[in-house]
C-alpha positions in Angstrom: 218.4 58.4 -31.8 219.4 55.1 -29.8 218.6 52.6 -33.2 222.5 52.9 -34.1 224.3 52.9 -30.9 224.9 48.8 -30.7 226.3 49.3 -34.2 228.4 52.4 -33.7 229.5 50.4 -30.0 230.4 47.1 -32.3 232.3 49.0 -34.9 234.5 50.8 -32.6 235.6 48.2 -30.7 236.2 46.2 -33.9 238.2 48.8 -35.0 240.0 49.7 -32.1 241.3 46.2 -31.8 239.1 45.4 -28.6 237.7 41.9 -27.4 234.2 42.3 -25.5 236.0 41.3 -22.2 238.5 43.8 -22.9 236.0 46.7 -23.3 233.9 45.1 -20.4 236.9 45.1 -18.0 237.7 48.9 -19.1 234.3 49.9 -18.1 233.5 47.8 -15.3 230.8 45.6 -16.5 230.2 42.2 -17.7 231.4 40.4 -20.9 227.9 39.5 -21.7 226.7 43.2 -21.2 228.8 44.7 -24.0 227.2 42.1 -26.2 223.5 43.4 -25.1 224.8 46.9 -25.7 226.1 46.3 -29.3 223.1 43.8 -30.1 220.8 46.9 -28.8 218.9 44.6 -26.4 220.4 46.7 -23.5 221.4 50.5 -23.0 224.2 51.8 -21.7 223.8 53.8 -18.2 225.0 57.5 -18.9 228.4 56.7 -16.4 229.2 53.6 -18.7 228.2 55.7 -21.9 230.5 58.4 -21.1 233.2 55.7 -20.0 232.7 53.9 -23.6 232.7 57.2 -25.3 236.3 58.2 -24.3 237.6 54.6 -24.2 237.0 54.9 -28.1 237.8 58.9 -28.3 234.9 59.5 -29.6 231.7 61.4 -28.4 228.5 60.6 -26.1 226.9 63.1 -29.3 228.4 61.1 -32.1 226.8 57.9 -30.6 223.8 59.2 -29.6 223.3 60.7 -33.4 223.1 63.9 -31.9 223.5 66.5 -34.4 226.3 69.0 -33.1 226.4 70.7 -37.0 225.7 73.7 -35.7 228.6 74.5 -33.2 231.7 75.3 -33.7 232.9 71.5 -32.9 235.6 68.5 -35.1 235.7 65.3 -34.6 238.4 63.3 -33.6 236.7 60.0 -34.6 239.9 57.3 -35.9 242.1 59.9 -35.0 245.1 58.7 -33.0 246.2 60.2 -29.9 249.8 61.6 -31.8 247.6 63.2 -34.3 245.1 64.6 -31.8 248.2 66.1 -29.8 249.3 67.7 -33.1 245.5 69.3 -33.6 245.2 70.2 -30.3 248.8 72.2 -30.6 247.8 74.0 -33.6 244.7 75.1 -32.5 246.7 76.8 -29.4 248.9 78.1 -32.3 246.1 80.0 -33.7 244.5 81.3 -30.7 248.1 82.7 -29.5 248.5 84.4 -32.8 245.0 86.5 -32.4 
């Protein structure tokens, strides 16, 4: 479950654009502890997990490689926060219209 999180950590911040002391700062730990998270010498602590997880608008699921295929869930992974706005207002749409 865990073996991918460093990765998953790495390539977000990557592609969000994100130095290690920027993410560090963001989350309130040390420079050096983002770099034993994404090496996967060190795991995050659930409060710093969850902080990471919406820092990157993603999920604690998605980088825990929990499978959420069976409820009734999209992901928003590399979306950005316009285009999350606009899927968040047509979903409204659709529930209005029922």
């Amino acid at each position: 479950m865990l073996e991918n999180l460093g990765y998953k950590l790495k390539t977000l911040r990557v592609r969000n654009q994100l130095s290690r002391k920027q993410v560090a700062e963001l989350v309130g730990v040390s420079v050096s502890t983002i770099g034993l998270y994404e090496s996967n010498e060190r795991l995050p602590s659930l409060p710093v997990l969850v902080k990471l997880a919406g820092q990157y608008k993603t999920s604690v699921d998605y980088l825990l490689n929990i499978d959420t295929s069976d409820k009734n869930s999209l992901s928003l992974d590399g979306l950005t926060d316009k285009q999350i706005k606009a899927l968040k207002m047509t979903a409204e749409c659709f529930r209005n219209s029922n």
